[in-house]
C-alpha positions in Angstrom: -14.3 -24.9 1.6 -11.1 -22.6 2.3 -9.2 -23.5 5.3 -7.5 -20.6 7.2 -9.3 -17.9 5.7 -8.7 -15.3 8.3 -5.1 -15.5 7.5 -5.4 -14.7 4.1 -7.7 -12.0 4.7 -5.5 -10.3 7.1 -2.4 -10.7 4.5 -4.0 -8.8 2.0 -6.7 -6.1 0.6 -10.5 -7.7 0.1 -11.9 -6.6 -3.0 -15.7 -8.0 -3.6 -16.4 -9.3 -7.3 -20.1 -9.5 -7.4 -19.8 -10.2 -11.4 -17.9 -12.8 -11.1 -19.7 -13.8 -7.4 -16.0 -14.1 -5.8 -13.5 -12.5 -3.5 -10.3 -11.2 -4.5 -7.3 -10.4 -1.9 -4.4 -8.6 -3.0 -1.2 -9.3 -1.0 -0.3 -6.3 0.4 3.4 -6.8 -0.6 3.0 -8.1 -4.3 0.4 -6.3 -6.0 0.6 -9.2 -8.7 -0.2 -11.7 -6.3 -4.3 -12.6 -6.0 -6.2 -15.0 -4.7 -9.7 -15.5 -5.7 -12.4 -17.2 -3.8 -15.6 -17.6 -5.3 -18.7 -17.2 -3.0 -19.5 -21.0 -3.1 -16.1 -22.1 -1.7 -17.1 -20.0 1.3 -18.8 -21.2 4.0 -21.3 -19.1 5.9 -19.1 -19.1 9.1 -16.4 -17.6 7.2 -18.7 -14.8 5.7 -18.2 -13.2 9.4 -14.2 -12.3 8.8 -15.2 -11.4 5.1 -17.8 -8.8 7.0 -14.9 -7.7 9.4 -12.3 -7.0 6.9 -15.0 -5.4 4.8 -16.1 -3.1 7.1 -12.7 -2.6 9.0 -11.0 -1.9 5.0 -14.1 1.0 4.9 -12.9 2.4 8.0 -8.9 2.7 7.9 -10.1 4.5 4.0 -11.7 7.1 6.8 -8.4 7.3 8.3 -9.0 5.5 11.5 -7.3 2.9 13.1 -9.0 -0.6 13.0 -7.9 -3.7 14.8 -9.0 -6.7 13.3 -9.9 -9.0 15.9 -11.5 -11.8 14.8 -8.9 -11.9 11.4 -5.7 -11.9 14.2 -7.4 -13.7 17.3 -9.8 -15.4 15.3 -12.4 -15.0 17.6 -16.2 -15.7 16.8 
């Protein structure tokens, strides 16, 4: 399982992989900079921050403004 989850999710830009059946964040900063999850290192708890940012990512493409809270406060 991945620890700390949120955090990385809120550092950077979720990209769903369904080929490969992983996650990918992008730093924000370093474009060159990835990390990849793949779905069975994720447990279903942490699905719901994946969902957030997901959603949240769809959003801010709209042009609104989108607070992440359970990614920042991490709440449940």
């Amino acid at each position: 399982m991945i620890k700390h989850i949120a955090s990385i999710l809120s550092r950077g830009i979720l990209e769903i992989d369904r080929h490969n059946r992983s996650i990918n964040i992008t730093s924000k900063t370093n474009h060159n900079n990835i990390t990849r999850i793949p779905y069975s290192d994720i447990s279903p708890y942490d699905w719901g921050y994946i969902y957030e940012k997901f959603v949240g990512q769809k959003y801010e493409l709209e042009g609104y403004h989108v607070e992440h809270l359970g990614l920042t406060k991490r709440i449940s």
